[in-house]
Backbone as a ProteinNet text record, in pm:
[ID]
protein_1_A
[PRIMARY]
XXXXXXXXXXXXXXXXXXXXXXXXXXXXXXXXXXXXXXXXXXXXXXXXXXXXXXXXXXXXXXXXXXXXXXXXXXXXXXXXXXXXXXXXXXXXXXXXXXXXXXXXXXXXXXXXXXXXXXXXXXXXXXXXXXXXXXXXXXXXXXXXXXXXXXXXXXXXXXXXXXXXXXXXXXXXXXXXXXXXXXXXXXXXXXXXXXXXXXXXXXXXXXXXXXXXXXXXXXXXXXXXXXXXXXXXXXXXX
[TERTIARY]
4545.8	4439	4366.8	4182.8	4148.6	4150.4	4165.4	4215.8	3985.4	3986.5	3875.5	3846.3	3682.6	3623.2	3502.4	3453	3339	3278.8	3298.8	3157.6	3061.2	2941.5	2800.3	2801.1	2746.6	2687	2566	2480.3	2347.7	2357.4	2349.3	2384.9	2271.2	2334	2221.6	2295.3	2207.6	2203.9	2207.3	2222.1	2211.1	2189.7	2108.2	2078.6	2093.4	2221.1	2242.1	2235.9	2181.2	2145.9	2095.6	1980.9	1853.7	1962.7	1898.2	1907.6	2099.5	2159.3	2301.9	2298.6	2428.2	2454	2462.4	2373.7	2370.2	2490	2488.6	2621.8	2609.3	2677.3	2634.4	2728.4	2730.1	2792.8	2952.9	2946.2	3080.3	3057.4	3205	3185	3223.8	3204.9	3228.5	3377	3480.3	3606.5	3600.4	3528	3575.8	3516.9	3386.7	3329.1	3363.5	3443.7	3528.5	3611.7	3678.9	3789.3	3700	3529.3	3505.5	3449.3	3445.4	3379	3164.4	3189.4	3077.1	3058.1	2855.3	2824.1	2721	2730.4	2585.7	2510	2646.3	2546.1	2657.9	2627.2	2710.7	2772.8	2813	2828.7	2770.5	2773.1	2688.9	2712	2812.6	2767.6	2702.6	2636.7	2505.5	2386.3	2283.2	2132	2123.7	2174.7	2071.8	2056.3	1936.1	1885.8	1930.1	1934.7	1943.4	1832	1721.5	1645.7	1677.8	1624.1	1620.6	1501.4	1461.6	1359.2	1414.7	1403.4	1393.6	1306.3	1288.8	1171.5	1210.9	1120.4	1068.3	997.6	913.3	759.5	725.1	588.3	504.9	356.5	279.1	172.5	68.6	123.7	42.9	84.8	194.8	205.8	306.5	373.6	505.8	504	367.2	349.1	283	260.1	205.7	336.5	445.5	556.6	679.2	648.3	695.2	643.5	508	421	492.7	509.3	536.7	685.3	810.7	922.1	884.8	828.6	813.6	801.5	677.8	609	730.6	797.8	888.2	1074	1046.4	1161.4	1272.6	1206.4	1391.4	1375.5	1501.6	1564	1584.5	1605.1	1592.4	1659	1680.8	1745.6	1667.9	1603.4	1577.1	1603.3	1602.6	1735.7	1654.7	1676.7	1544.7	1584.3	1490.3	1528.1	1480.3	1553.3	1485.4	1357.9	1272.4	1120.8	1047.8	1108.7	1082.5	1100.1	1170.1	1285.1	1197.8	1180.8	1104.6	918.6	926.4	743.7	720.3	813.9	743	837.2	842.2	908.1	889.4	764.6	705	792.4	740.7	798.2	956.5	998.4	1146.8	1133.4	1109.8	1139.7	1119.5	1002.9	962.2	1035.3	1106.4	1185.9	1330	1387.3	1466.1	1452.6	1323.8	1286.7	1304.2	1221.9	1220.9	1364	1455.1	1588.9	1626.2	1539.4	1606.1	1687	1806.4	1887.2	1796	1856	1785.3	1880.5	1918.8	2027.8	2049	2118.4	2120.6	2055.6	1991.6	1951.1	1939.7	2028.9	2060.1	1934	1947.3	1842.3	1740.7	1804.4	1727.5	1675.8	1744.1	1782.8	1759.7	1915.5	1909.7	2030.3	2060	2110.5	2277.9	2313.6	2446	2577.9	2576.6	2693.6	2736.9	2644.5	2644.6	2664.1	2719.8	2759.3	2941.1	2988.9	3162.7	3247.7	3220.4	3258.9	3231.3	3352.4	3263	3227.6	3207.6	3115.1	2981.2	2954.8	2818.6	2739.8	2850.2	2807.6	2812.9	2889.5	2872.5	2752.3	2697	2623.1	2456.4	2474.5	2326.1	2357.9	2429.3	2452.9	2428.2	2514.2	2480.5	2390.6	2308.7	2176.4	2069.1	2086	2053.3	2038.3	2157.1	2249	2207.4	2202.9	2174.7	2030.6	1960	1802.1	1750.9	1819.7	1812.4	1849.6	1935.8	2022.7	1944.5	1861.2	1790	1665.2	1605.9	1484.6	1471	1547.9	1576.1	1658.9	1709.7	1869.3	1979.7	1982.7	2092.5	2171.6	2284.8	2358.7	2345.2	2321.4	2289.9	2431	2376.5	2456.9	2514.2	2656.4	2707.6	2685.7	2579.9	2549.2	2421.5	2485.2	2456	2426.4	2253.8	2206.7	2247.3	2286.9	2266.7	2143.1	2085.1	1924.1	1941.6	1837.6	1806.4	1935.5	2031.3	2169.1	2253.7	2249.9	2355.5	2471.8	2554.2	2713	2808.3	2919.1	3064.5	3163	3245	3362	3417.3	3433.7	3501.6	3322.2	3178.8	3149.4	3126.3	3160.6	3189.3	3305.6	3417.9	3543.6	3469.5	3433	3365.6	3238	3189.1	3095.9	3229.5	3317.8	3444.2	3495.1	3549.2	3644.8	3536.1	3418.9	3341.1	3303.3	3324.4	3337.1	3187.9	3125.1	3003.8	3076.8	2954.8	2954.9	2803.7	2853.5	2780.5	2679.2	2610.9	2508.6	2418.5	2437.2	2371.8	2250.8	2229.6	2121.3	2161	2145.2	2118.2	1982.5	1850.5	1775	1685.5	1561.6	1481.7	1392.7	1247.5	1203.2	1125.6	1024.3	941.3	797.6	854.3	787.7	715.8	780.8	762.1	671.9	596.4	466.3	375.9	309.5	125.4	43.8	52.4	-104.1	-70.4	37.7	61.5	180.4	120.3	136.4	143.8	309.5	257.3	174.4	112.5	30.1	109.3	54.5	82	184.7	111.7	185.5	304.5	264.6	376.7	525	459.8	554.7	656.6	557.7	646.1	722.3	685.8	744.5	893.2	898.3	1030.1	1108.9	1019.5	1100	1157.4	1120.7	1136.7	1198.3	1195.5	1259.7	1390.5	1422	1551.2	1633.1	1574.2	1661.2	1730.8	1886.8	1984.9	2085.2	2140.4	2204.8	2282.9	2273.5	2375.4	2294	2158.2	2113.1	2090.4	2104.4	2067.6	1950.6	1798.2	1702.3	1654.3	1596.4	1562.7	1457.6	1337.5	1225.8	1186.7	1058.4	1024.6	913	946.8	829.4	644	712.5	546.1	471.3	536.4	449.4	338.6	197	131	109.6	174.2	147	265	374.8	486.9	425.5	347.8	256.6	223.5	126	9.9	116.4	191.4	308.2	308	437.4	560.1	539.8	457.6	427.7	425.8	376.5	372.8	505.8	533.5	686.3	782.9	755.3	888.6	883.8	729.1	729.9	772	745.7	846.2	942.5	1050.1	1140.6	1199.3	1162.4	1207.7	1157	1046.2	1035.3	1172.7	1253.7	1320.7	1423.7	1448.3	1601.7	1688.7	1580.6	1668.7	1614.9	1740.1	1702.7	1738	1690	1714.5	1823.3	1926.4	2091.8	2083	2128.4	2126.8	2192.7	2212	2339.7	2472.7	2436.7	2557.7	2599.4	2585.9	2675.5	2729.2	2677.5	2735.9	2861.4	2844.4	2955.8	3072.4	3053.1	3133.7	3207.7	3214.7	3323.4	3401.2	3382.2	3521.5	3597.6	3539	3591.9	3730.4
-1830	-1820.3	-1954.5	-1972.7	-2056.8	-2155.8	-2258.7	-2316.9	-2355.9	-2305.1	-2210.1	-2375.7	-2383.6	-2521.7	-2445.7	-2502.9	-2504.5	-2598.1	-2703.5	-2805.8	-2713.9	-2748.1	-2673.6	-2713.3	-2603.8	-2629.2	-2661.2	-2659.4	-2615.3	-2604.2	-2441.9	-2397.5	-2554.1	-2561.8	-2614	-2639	-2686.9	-2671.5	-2775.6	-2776.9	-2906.2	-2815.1	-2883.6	-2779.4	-2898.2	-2893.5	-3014.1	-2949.5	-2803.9	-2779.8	-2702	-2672.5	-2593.5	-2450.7	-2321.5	-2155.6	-2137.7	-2282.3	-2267.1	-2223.4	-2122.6	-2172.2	-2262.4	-2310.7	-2449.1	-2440.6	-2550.8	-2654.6	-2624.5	-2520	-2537	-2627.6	-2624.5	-2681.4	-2611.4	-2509.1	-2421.6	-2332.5	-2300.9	-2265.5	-2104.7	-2088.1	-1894.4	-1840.9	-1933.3	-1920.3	-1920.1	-2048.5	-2058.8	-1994.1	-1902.3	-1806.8	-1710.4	-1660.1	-1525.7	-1458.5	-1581.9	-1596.6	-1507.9	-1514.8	-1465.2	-1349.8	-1318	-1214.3	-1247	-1338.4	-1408.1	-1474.6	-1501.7	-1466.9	-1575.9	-1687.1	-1730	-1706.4	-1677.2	-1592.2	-1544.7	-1406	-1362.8	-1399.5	-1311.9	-1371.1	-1386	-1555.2	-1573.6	-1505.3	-1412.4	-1343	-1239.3	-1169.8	-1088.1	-1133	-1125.3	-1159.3	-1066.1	-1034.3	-948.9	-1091	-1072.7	-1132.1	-1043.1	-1091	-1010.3	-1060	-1000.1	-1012.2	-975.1	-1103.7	-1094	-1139.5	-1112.8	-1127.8	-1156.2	-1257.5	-1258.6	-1260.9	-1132.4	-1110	-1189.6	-1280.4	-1318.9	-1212.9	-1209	-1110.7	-1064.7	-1001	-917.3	-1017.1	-1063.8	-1109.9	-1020.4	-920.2	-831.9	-818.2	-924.9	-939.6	-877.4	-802.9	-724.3	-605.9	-535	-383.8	-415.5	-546.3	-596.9	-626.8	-678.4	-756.3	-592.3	-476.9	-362.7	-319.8	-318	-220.8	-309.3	-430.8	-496.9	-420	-447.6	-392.1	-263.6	-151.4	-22.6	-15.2	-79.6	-77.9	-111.7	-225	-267.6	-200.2	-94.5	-27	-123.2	-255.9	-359.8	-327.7	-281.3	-259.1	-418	-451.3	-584.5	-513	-654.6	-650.1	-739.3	-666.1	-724.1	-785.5	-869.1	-929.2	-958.8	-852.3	-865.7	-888.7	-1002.8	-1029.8	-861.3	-936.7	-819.1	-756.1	-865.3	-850.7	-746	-820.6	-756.3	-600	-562.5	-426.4	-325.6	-422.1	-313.3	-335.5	-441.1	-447.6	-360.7	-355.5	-260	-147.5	-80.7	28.3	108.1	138.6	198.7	145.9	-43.8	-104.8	-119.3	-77.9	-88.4	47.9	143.8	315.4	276.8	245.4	217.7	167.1	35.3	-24.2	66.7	138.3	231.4	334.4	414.3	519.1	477.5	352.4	331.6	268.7	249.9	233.8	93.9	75.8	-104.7	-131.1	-234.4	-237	-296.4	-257.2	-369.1	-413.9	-528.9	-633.1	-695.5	-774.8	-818	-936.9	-997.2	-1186.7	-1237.6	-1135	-1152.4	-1116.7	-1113.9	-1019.4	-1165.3	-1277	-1387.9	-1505.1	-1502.5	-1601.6	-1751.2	-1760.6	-1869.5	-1958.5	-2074.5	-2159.9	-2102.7	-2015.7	-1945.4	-2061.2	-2127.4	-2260.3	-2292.3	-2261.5	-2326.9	-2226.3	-2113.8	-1997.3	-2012	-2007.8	-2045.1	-1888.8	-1811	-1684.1	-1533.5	-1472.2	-1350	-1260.3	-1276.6	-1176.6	-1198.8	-1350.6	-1409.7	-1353.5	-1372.6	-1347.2	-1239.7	-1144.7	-965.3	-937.5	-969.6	-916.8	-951.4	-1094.8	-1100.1	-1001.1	-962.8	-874.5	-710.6	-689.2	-516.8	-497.5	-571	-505.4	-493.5	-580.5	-551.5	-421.6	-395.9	-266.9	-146.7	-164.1	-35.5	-8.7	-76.4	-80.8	-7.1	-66.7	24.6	166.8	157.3	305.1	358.6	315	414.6	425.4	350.1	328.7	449.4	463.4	504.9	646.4	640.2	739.4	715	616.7	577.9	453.9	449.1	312.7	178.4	127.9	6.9	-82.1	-111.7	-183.9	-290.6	-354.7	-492.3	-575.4	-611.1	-743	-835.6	-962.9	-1073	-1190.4	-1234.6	-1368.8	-1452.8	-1560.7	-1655.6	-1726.1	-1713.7	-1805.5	-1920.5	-1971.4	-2110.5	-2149.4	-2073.4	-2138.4	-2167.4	-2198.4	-2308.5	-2177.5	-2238.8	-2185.4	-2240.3	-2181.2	-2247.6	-2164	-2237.9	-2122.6	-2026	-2055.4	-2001.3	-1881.5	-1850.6	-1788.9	-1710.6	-1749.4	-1681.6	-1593.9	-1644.3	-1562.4	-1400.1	-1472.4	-1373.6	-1268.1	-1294.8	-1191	-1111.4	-1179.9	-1101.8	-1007.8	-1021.7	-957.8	-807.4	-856.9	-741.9	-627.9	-732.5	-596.5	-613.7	-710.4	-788.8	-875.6	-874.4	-961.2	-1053.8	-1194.3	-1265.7	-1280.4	-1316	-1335.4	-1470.1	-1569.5	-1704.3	-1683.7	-1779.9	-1757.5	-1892.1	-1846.4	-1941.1	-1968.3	-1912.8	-2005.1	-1983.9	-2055.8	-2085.7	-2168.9	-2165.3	-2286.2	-2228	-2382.1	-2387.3	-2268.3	-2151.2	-2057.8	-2025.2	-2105	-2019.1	-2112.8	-2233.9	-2273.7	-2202.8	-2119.4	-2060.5	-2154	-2226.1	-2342.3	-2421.2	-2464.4	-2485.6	-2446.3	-2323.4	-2229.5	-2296.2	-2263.6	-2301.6	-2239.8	-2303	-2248.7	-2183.9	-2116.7	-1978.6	-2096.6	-2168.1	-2262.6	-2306.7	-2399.2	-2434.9	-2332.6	-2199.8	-2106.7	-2072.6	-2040.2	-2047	-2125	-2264	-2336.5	-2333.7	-2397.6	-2390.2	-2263.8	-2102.2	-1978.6	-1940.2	-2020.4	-1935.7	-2088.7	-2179.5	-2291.8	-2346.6	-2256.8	-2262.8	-2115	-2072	-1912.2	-1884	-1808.4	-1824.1	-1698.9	-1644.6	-1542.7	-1524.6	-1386.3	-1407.6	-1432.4	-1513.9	-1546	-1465.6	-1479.2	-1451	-1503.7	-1439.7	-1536.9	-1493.8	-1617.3	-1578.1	-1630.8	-1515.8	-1532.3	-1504.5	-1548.3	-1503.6	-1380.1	-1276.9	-1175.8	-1207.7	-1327.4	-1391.2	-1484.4	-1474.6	-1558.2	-1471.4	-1544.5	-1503	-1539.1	-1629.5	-1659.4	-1581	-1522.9	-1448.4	-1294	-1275.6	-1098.9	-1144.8	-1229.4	-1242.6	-1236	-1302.4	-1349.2	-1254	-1189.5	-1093.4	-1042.4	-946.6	-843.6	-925.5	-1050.2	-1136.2	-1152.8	-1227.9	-1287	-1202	-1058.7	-982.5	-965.7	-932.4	-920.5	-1068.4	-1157.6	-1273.1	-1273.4	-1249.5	-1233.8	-1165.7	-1065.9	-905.4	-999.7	-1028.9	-1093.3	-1203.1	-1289.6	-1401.5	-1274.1	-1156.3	-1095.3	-1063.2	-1052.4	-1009.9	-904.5	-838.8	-698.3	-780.5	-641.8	-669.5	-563.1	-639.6	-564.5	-531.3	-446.2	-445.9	-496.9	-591.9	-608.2	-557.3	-394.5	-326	-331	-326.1	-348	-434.5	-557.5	-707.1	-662.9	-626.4	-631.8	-585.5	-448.1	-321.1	-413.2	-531.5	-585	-637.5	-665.8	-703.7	-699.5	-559.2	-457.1	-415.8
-3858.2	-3959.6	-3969.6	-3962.1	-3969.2	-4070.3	-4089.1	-4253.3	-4283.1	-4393.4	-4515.7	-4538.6	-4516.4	-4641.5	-4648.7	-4783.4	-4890.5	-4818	-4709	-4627.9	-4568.2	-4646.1	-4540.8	-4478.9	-4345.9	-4235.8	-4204.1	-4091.9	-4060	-3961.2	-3949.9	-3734.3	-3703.5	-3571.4	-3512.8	-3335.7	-3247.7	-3100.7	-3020.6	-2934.1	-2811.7	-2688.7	-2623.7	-2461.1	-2338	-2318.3	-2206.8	-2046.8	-2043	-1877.9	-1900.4	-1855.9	-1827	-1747	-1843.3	-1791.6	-1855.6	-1936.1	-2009.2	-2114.6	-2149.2	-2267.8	-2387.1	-2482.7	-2512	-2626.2	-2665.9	-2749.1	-2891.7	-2974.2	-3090.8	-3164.3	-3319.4	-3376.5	-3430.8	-3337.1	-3350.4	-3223.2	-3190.2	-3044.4	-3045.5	-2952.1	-2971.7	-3012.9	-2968.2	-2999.3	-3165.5	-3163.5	-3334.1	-3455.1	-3369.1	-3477.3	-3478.5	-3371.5	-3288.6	-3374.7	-3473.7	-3561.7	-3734.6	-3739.4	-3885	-3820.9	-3701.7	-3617.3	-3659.5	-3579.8	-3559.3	-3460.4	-3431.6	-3288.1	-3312.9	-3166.3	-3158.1	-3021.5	-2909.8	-2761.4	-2717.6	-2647.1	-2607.9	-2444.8	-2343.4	-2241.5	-2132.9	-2082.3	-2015.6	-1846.5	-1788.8	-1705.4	-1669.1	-1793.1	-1785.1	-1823.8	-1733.5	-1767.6	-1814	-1986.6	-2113.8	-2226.3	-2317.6	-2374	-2492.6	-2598	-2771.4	-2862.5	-2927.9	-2973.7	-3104.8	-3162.3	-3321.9	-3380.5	-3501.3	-3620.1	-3746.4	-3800.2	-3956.2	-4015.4	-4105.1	-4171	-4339.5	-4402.7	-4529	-4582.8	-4520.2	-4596.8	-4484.6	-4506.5	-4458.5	-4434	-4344.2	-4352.6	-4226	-4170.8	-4108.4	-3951.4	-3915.6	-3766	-3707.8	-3811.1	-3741.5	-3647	-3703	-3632	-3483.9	-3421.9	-3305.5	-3199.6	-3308.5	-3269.6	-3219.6	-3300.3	-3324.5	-3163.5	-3129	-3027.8	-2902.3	-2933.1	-2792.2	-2757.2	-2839.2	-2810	-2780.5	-2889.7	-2787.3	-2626.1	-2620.8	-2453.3	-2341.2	-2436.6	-2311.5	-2317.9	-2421.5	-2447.5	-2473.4	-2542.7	-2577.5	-2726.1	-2742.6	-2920.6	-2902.8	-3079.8	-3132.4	-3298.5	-3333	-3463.9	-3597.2	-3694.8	-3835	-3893.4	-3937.8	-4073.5	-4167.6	-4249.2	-4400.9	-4535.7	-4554.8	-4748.4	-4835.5	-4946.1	-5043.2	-5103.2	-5108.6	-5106.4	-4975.9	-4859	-4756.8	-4712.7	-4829.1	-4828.3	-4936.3	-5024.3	-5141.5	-5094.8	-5051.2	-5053.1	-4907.1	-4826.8	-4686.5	-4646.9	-4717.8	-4667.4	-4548.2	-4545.4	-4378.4	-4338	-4300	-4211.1	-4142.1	-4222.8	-4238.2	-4179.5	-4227.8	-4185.5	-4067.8	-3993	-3889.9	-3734.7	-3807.5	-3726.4	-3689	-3796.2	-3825.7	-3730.4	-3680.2	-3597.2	-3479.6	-3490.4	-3320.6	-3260.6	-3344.4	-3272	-3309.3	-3408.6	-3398.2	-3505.4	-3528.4	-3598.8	-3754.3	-3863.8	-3946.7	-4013.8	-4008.2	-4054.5	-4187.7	-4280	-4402	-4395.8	-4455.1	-4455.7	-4612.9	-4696.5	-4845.6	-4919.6	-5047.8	-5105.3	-5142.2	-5193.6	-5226.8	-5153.6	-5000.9	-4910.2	-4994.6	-5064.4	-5096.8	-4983.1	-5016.8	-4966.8	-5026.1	-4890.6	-4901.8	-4934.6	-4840.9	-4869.6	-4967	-5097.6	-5226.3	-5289.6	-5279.1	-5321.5	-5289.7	-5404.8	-5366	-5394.3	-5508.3	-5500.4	-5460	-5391.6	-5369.4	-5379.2	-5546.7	-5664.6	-5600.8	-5627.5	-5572.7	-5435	-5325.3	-5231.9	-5187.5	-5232.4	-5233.6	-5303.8	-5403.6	-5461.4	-5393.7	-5312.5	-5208.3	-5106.9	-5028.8	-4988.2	-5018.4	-5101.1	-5173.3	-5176.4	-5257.2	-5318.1	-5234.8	-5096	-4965.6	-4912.9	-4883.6	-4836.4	-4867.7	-5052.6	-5141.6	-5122.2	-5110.6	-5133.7	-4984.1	-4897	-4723.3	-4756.2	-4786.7	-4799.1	-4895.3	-5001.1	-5099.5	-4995.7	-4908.7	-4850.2	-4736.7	-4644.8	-4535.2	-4519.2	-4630	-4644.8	-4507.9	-4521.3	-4388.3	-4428.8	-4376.1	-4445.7	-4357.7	-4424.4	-4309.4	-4236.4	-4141.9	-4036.9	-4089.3	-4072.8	-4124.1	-3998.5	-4019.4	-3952.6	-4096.7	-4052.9	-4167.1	-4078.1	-4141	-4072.6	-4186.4	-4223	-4300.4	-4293.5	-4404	-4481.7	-4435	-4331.5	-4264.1	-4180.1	-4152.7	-4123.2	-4146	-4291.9	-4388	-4421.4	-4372.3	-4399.9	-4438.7	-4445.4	-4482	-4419.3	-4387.2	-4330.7	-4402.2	-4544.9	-4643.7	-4656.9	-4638.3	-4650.5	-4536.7	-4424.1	-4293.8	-4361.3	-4388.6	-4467.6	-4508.5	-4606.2	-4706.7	-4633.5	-4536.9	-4450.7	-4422.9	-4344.4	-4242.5	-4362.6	-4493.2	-4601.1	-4606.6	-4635	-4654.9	-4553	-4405.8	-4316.1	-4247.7	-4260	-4214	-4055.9	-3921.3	-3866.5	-3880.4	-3858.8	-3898.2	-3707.9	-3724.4	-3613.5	-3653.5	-3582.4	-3579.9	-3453.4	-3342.3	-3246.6	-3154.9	-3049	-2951.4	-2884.1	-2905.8	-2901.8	-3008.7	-3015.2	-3154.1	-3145.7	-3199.8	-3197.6	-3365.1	-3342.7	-3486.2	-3505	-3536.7	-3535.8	-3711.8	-3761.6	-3925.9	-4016.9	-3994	-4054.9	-4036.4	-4097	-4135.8	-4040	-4134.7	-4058.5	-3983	-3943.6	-3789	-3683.5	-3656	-3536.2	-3417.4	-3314.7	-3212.1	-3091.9	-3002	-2933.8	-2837.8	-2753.1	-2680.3	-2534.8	-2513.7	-2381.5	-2470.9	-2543.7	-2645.3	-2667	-2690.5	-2726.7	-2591	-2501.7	-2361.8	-2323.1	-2303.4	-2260.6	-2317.3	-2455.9	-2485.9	-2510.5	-2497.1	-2508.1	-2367.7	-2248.4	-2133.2	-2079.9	-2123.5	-2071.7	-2121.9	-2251	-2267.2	-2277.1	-2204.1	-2243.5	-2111.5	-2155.6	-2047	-2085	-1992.6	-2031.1	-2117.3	-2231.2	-2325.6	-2426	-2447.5	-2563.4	-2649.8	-2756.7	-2887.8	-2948.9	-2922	-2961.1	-3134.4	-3170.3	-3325.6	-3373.5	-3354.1	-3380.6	-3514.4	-3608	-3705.2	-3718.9	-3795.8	-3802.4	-3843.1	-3886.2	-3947.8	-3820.4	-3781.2	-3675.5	-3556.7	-3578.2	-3546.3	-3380.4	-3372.1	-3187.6	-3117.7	-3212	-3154	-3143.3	-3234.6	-3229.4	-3115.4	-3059	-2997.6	-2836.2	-2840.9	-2706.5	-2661.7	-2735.2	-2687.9	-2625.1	-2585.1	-2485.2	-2358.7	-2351.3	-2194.5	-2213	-2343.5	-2295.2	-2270.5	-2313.4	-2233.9	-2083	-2082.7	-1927.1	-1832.5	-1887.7	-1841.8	-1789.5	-1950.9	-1859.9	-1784.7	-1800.5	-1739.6	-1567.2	-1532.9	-1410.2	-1380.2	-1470.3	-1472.2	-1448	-1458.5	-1411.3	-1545.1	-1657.2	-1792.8	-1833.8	-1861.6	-1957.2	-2113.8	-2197.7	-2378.5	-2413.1	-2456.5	-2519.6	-2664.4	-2705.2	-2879.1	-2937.2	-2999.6	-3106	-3128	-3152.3	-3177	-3050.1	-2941.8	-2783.4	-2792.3	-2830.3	-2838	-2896.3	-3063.3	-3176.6	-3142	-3077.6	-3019	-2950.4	-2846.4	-2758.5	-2848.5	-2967.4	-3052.7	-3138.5	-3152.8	-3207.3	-3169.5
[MASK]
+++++++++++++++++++++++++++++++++++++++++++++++++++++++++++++++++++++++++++++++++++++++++++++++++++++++++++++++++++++++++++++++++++++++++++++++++++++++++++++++++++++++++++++++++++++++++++++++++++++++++++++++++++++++++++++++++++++++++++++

């Protein structure tokens, strides 16, 4: 049994070889232990696509058409705002096969949450609000807000029957007014991506609507298909 601290985290990365697995700040063994994930394995070229949705600013149903076209399911992870203010959207993602995940109802700074009244209850009301939305129960998979964790709330995803899902790659997608540009976006999306990844894009981003459709065909040229989540989870089970 892992010995439990209340020290926050902040996932974060190191990429010391180009098309690797990069270096997080916890290693797959040791998240293995709350049944938690930051890439899966690196002897299949599949990629895992993720979104965390905040809000709604108009760019999701672009970000939606690209995955159709290229038939890769991807996974949601939606606040509570996001849940009651877009329902389509959510139905939506729901139809076309894609997972939609927890990212707490308030996305506050989880770490700083010590009981798990507290942290069941960002959770539930998640859960309940899908399940009133959709009539379907939603999936236990849990992003943590910006990253920030604790082992002891890794614990507390695992007690509830939640796997947690972190990311192995990422860049600065989530400023409004400064967006990166389309080269920009490539470069570091196709220059650090390596089998196994777990990528984690934002739904608001407007150069990621505008991308995706090239960048899947990217990589699909680079020798990667798109895996779902629940395939991932299912191996450790």
């Amino acid at each position: 049994m892992p010995v439990l601290s209340s020290a926050a985290e902040n996932w974060g990365l190191s990429f010391p070889e180009k098309g690797k697995t990069p270096v997080g700040n916890a290693t797959s063994e040791e998240l293995a232990a709350y049944n938690a994930w930051f890439a899966a394995s690196p002897e299949e070229n599949i990629i895992y696509l993720t979104f965390d949705c905040g809000y709604e600013n108009g760019n999701t149903p672009a970000i939606l058409d690209a995955l159709q076209k290229h038939q890769a399911p991807a996974a949601f992870f939606v606040v509570g705002n996001f849940l009651s203010d877009q329902p389509d959207l959510v139905k939506r993602m729901a139809a076309e096969g894609h997972i939609v995940g927890n990212h707490t109802w308030s996305h506050p700074d989880m770490s700083k949450i010590s009981t798990q009244e507290a942290f069941s209850e960002e959770l539930n009301r998640v859960s309940a609000l899908y399940q009133e939305t959709t009539s379907q129960e939603m999936v236990k998979f849990y992003r943590p807000p910006q990253g920030k964790y604790s082992t002891q709330n890794l614990q507390m995803a695992k007690d509830l029957g939640y796997q947690t899902f972190f990311w192995s790659l990422a860049y600065v997608d989530w400023y409004q007014d400064q967006q990166p540009t389309h080269e920009e976006a490539f470069k570091k999306l196709t220059g650090r991506i390596h089998p196994g990844a777990i990528v984690l894009l934002h739904n608001t981003s407007s150069t990621n609507a505008e991308i995706l459709d090239e960048l899947l065909t990217k990589w699909e040229e680079m020798g990667y298909s798109f895996g779902s989540l629940d395939q991932l989870a299912s191996k450790s089970a």
